[in-house]
Structures are given as structure tokens and as C-alpha cells.
C-alpha positions as a printed Julia matrix, in Angstrom:
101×3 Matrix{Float64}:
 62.7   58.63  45.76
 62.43  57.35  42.33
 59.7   55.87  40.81
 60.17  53.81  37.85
 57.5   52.79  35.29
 58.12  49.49  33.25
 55.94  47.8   30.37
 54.92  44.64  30.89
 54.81  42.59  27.4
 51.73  42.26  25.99
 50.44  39.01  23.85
 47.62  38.87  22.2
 47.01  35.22  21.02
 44.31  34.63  19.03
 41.9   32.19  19.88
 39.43  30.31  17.85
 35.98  30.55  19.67
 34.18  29.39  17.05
 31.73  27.12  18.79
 30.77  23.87  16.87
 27.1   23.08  17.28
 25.9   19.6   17.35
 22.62  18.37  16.96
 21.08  15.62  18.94
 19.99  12.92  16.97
 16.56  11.99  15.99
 14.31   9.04  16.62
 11.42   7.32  14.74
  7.97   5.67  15.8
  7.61   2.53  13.89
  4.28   1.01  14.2
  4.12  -2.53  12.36
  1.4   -4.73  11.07
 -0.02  -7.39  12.96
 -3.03  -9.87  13.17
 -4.82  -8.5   16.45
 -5.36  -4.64  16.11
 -8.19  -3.15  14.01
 -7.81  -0.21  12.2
 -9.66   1.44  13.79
 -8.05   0.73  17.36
 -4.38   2.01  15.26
 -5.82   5.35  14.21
 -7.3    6.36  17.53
 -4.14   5.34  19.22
 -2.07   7.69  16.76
 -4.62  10.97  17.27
 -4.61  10.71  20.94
 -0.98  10.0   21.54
  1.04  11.47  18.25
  0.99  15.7   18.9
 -0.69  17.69  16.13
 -1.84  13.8   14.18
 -5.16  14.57  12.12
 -7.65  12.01  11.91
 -6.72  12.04   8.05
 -3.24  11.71   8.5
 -3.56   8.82  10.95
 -5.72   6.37   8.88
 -3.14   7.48   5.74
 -0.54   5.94   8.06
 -2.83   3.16   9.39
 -3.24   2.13   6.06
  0.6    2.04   5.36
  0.95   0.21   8.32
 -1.47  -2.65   7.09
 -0.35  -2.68   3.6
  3.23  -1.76   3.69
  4.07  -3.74   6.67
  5.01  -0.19   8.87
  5.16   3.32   8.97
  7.26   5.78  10.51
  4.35   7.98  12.66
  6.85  10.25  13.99
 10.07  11.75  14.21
 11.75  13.72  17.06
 13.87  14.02  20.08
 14.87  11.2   22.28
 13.1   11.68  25.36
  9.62  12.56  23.36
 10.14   9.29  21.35
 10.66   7.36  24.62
  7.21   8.65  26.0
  4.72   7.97  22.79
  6.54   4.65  21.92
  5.43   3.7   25.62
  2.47   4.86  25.43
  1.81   3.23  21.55
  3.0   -0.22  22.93
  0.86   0.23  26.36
 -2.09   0.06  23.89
 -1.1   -2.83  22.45
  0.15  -1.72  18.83
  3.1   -3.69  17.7
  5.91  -1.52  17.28
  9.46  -1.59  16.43
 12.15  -0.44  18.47
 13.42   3.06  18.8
 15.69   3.77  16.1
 17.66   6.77  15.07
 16.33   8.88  12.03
């Protein structure tokens, strides 16, 4: 009996693994002006719906809203964006649509 031992080839291709991240976009909040909502109605909405929005911060952007025609209350992910512009618009605030940042 004779047993014979063969070498297979080996190739050792190099692959590129290098693993492209991409980002998903952002979104922005765009509350307008209008003739209906009072200040003070636009600042309470952005505390209680906008995360982490101080009572300063919101009647800074109230403000801009009323005397620059809108303001851009928040910036994030999609789905996030979805939810407070729903709930912005269920209180009535005029807003502009969903846009990417």
C-alpha cells in the first residue's frame, strides 16, 4: 500500500473589508409664524414636546419664530422627527414640512 501526500494550491486573495459607514440623514422641526397662536401657547408646546427644551431656550425660539418668520426647534433622526412634528401640529402650531438637515 502506498500512500501518497499531495499539496493542494493555496491562494490567498486579498480582500478589502473595509466597511463604508453611512449615516442616516437628519431632519428639522420648522415651526412658522402665524396669526392664531400666542406665545405663550408656542413655548409650552416646545418644553413639553422638544426633549431636553429649557423654558429659556423655547421663548428664544418662540421669539424667532414671531419675528423671523420660523425657527428650526430641532434636529434629529427620522422617526423622532416624525413623532414631535405630529405632536407640534396636533397642538395646532403651524409648521413646515419635514425636511432634511
Amino acid at each position: 500500500m502506498m500512500i501518497v501526500a499531495t499539496q493542494s494550491p493555496t491562494s490567498t486573495k486579498e480582500r478589502s473589508t473595509q466597511l463604508v459607514r453611512k449615516l442616516y440623514p437628519n431632519f428639522k422641526i420648522i415651526v412658522l409664524n402665524d396669526d392664531f397662536n400666542t406665545f405663550e401657547h408656542v413655548s409650552k408646546c416646545l418644553i413639553k414636546y422638544i426633549p431636553a427644551m429649557s423654558e429659556e431656550r423655547a421663548w428664544e425660539l418662540t421669539n424667532q419664530v414671531h419675528f423671523e418668520g420660523l425657527a428650526i426647534v430641532w434636529v434629529g433622526p427620522q422617526e423622532q422627527a416624525e413623532l414631535y412634528h405630529a405632536q407640534l401640529k396636533q397642538e395646532q402650531l403651524t409648521m413646515a414640512p419635514l425636511e432634511s438637515a
